[in-house]
C-alpha positions, 0 to 999 in steps of 0.5 A: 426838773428841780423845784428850785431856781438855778443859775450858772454864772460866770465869775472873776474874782481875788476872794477865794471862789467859795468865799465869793459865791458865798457872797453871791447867794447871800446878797441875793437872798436872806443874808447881809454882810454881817449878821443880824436878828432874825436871821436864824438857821431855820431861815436860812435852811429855808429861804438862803440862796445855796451854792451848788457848784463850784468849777475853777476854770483858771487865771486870768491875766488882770481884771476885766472890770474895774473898781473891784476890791480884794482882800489885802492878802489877794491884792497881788494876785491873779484873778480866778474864774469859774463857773458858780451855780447857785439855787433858790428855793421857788418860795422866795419870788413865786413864780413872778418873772420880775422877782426872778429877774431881781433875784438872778441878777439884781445886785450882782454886777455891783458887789465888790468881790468881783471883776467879772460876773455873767449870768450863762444859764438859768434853769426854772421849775415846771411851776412857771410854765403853769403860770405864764402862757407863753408865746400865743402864735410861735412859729406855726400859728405865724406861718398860719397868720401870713400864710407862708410855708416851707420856706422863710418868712420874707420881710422889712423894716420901713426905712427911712427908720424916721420921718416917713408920713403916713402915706409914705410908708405906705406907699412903701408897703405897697411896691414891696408887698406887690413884689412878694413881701411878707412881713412889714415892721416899724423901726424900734425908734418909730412910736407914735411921733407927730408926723407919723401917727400911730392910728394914720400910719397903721390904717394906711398900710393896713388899706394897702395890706387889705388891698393885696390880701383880697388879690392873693388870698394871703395878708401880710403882717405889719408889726407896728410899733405900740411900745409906750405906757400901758394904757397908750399900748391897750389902746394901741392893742384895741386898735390893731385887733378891731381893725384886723392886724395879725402882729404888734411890737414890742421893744422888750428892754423898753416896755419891760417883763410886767408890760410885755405879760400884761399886753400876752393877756389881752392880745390876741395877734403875734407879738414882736419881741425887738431887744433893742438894747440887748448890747448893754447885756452882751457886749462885754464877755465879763457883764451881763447875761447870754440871750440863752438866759435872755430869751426864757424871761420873754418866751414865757412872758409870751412873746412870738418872734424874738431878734437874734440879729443876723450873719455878717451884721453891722454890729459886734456880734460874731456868727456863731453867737447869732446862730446859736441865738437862732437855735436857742429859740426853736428848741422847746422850753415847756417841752408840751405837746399842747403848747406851742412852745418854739419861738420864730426868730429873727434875722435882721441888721444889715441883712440882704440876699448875700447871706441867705445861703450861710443862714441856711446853712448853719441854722439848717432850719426855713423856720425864721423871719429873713428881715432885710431893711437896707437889703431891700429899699437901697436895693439898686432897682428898687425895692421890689427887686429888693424883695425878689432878691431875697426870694431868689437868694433863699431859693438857691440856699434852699436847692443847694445853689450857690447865689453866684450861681443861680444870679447868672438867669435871676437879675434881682439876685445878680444886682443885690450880690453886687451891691451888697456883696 
């Protein structure tokens, strides 16, 4: 691998494309818009971002964005795309993950050259996965916690997202951990609110977790929400760990990659990576960045599970894009025998036992976490047929079944089809 930081980038521009990626490599490194001082040729050799490639990929029909400004002779023209790969020389950030992530995108978005700009790919040398431990648990150290094998991991997030007590919530957990439930998570908008305090509601599902394990022999996970400021978080952390929880949660956007590193030092349960937010990089095909660049910021930083939404989801994300999210995070990144490198993720949003099979189909792979909110609780017998409709579903995805099939002798399935179908 190279020792220098790559990254690929989508762009749209009136400016010439050399004269645009120009730009880019010096707005990210030791240029400015003129020169200045200092700025010798020895420097630049050393420290100035270089263009790699440039790859013309055609015209477009206006500008994406707006409030770009080209030069007067373009003024007329047609926006051109291309992908552009820039590269940094490793001594310019370290190997600090928050300096990578000011130097690949930073500044960017803002330069008046373009009228769209992605960053597609970001390639990283050795160095970094030296220097941050990456996900402590994966998918087989999660598979170990709960105890769930050869087949997905089952799970929920307490709904209502807000204004359950703490009894509430876990006398929730209780029916659905009864009914065969494997993973419970806090809503990203439950924190540590006054009528559901952290410490309360962590040790009433957690009395109910105790309860189970001590029947079954296998402890469900409840990743609890400890998003907040990081002395609230090492707190939180102590909490957990001292009581004998497996998982805690992190909103990555929220906490931020200095937070989510400094929690993967002193954790020693699965932290839940939930990109609440993940839209204002996504949604727009001609800003931001892909969850394939995305998703290495947080595997290195140390996260365990990582959401990928789900198929058929209630927000604007196509199938296919969901899907290749879910195969980003199970293939290897440090590609080390003795690291466990994969990530376990996480299907969820609007999520029931409709599209198990579609899900199993296409990622071809058990290794994930299936979390069904609504596709659990508002199921129309309960939330405990709810969870068995779930089980159901995957069991004919994973015999070749189809799940109108298979409802005809498993009611659970049969009523969930209906509901949700």
């Amino acid at each position: 691998m190279s020792d220098r930081i790559l990254a690929t980038y989508l762009i749209e521009t009136r400016y010439p494309l050399e004269q645009a990626a120009a730009a880019m490599a010096g707005e990210q490194s030791s240029g400015t818009f003129r020169a200045i001082p200092g700025e010798t040729p020895e420097l630049l050799a050393r420290y100035g971002a270089r263009v790699e490639r440039i790859e013309e990929i055609g015209e477009a029909e206006g500008e994406s964005l707006p409030f770009s400004r080209p030069p007067k002779a373009e003024a007329s023209a047609r926006p051109r795309r291309a992908h552009v790969t820039i590269s940094w020389n490793l001594e310019n950030t370290g190997t600090i993950l928050s300096s990578v992530w000011s130097t690949v995108l930073g500044n960017l978005f803002e330069l008046h050259h373009f009228s769209a700009l992605r960053l597609l790919e970001l390639d990283l040398p050795d160095a970094f996965t030296e220097a941050y431990p990456g996900p402590a648990f994966a998918v087989e150290g999660t598979r170990r916690l709960t105890g769930v094998h050869g087949r997905p991991i089952v799970g929920t997030i307490v709904k209502p997202s807000v204004g359950l007590t703490p009894e509430a919530t876990a006398e929730l957990a209780d029916r659905m951990i009864s009914a065969g439930l494997d993973f419970l998570k806090d809503d990203e908008l439950m924190g540590d609110p006054p009528h559901s305090p952290f410490a309360r509601r962590f040790e009433a599902v957690m009395q109910v977790i105790d309860r189970h394990a001590d029947r079954t022999g296998r402890k469900a996970m409840y990743a609890v929400n400890i998003s907040g400021d990081m002395d609230a978080m090492r707190r939180q952390l102590d909490v957990i760990e001292k009581r004998g929880g497996t998982a805690a949660m992190l909103v990555l956007n929220s906490v931020g990659l200095s937070g989510v590193i400094e929690i993967r030092r002193h954790a020693s349960v699965a932290l839940h990576g939930h990109r609440a937010g993940w839209g204002l990089y996504d949604r727009s095909p001609a800003l931001g960045m892909s969850y394939r660049a995305y998703q290495k910021f947080w595997r290195l930083a140390g996260v365990d599970h990582l959401h990928v939404n789900g198929l058929s989801n209630k927000f604007c994300e196509p199938d296919d894009s969901v899907i290749a999210s879910a195969r980003e995070c199970l293939t290897p990144m440090f590609r080390r025998p003795d690291r466990p490198d994969t990530v376990m993720p996480v299907f969820s949003s609007a999520q029931s036992a409709v599209q198990a099979e579609e899900t199993y189909r296409l990622l071809g792979s058990e290794d994930l976490i299936y979390c069904a909110g609504g596709g659990i609780v508002a199921h129309p017998d309960g939330a405990e047929a709810g969870v068995r409709s779930i089980h159901e579903a995957w069991q004919a995805a994973k015999q070749g079944i189809p799940a109108k099939d298979f409802a005809r002798s498993h009611p659970a399935l049969a009523a969930a089809l209906q509901a949700f179908g």
